[in-house]
C-alpha positions as CSV (number, residue, x, y, z in Angstrom):
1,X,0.0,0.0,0.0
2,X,2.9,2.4,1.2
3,X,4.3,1.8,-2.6
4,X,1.1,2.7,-4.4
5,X,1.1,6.1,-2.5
6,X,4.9,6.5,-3.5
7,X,4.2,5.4,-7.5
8,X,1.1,7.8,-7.4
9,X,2.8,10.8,-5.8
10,X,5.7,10.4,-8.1
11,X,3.3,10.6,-10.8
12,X,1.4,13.7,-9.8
13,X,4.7,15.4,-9.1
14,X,5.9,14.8,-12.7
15,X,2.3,15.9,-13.9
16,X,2.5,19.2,-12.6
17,X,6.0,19.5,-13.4
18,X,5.1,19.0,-17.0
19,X,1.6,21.7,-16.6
20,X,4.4,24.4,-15.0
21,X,6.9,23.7,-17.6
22,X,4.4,24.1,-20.6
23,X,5.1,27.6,-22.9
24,X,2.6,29.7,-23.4
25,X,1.8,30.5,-26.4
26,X,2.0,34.3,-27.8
27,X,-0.2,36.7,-29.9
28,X,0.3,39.4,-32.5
29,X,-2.9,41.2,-32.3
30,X,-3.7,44.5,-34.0
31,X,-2.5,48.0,-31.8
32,X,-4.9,49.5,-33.3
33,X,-8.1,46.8,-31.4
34,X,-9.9,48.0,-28.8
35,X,-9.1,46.4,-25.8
36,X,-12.5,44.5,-25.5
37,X,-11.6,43.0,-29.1
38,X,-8.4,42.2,-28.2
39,X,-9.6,39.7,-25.5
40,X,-12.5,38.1,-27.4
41,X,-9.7,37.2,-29.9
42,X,-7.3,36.2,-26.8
43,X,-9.9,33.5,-25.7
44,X,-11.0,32.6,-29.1
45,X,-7.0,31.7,-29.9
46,X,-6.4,30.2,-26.8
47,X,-9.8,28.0,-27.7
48,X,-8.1,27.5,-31.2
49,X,-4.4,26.3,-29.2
50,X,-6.5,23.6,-27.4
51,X,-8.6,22.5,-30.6
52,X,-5.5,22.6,-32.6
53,X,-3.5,20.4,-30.3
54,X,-6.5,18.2,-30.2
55,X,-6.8,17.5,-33.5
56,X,-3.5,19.2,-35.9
57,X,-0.5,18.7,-33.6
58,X,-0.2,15.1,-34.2
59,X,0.7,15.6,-37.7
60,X,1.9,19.5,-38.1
61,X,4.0,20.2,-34.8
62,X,7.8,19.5,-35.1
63,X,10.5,19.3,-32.3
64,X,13.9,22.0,-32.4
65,X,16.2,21.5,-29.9
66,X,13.6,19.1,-28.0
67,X,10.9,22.0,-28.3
68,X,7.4,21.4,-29.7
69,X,7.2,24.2,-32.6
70,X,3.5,24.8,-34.2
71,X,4.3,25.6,-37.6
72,X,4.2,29.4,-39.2
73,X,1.3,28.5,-42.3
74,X,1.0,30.9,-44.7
75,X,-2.5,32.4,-45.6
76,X,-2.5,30.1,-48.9
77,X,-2.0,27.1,-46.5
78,X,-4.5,28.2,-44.1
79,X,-7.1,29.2,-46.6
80,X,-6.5,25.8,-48.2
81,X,-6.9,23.9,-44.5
82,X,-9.8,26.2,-44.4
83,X,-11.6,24.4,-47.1
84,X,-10.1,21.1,-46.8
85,X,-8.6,20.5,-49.9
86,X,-4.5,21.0,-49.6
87,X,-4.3,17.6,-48.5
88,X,-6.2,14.3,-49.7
89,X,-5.8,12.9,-46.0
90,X,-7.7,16.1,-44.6
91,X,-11.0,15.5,-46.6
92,X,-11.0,11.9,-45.0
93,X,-9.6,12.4,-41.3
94,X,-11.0,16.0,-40.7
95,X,-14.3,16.1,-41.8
96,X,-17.3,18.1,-40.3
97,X,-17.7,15.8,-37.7
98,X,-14.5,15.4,-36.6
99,X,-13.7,19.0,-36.4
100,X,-16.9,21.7,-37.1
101,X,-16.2,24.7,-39.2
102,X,-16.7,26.7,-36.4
103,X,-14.3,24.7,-34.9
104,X,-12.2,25.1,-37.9
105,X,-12.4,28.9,-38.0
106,X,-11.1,28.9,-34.0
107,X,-8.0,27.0,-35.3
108,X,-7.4,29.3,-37.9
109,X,-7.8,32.1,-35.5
110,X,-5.4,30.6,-33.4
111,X,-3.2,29.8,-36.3
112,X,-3.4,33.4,-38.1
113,X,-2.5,35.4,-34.6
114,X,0.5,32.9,-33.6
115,X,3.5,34.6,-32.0
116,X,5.5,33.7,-35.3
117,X,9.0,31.4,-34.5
118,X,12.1,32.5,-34.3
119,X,13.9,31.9,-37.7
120,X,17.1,31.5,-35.8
């Protein structure tokens, strides 16, 4: 019994450990939004960060230097995710029931307002 408590503490140390150690993601929003703008479009991206992991990180993120980097997309690649059609696998794997469009549009919120990566 006193070795279950041990394994399971362990466990839930390592757990938070790896919820502290987590980045936080970035945003280049507009100067120019108003303020009560800016943090609709804060919580719709950091909706878009969790659907995105959910469903896109799996197949898009990379590792530098034993970091997870989300990809920079360009607007032709996201308007192409957008409607599905960049990539043969996406039409079977991510349909409308998988992930909504509304869904969809959250992601590409997310994805458009990104802290780009460094390019070093």
């Amino acid at each position: 019994m006193k070795f279950y408590f041990v394994v399971v503490g362990i466990l839930l140390a390592v757990c938070f450990v790896q919820c502290v150690n987590q980045n936080k993601v970035t945003y280049d929003l507009p100067e120019a939004m108003l303020p009560h703008v800016k943090q609709e479009y804060l919580s719709r991206c950091e909706k878009g960060k969790i659907l995105y992991d959910m469903n896109c990180a799996g197949c898009h993120n990379t590792k530098v230097k034993g970091k997870v980097v989300v990809p920079d997309f360009t607007p032709e690649q996201l308007k192409g995710y957008e409607l599905r059609i960049t990539n043969a696998r996406h039409s079977e794997t991510l349909t409308d029931t998988t992930v909504t469009e509304e869904e969809l549009g959250i992601i590409m919120t997310f994805l458009n307002y990104k802290k780009k990566n460094d390019s070093k």
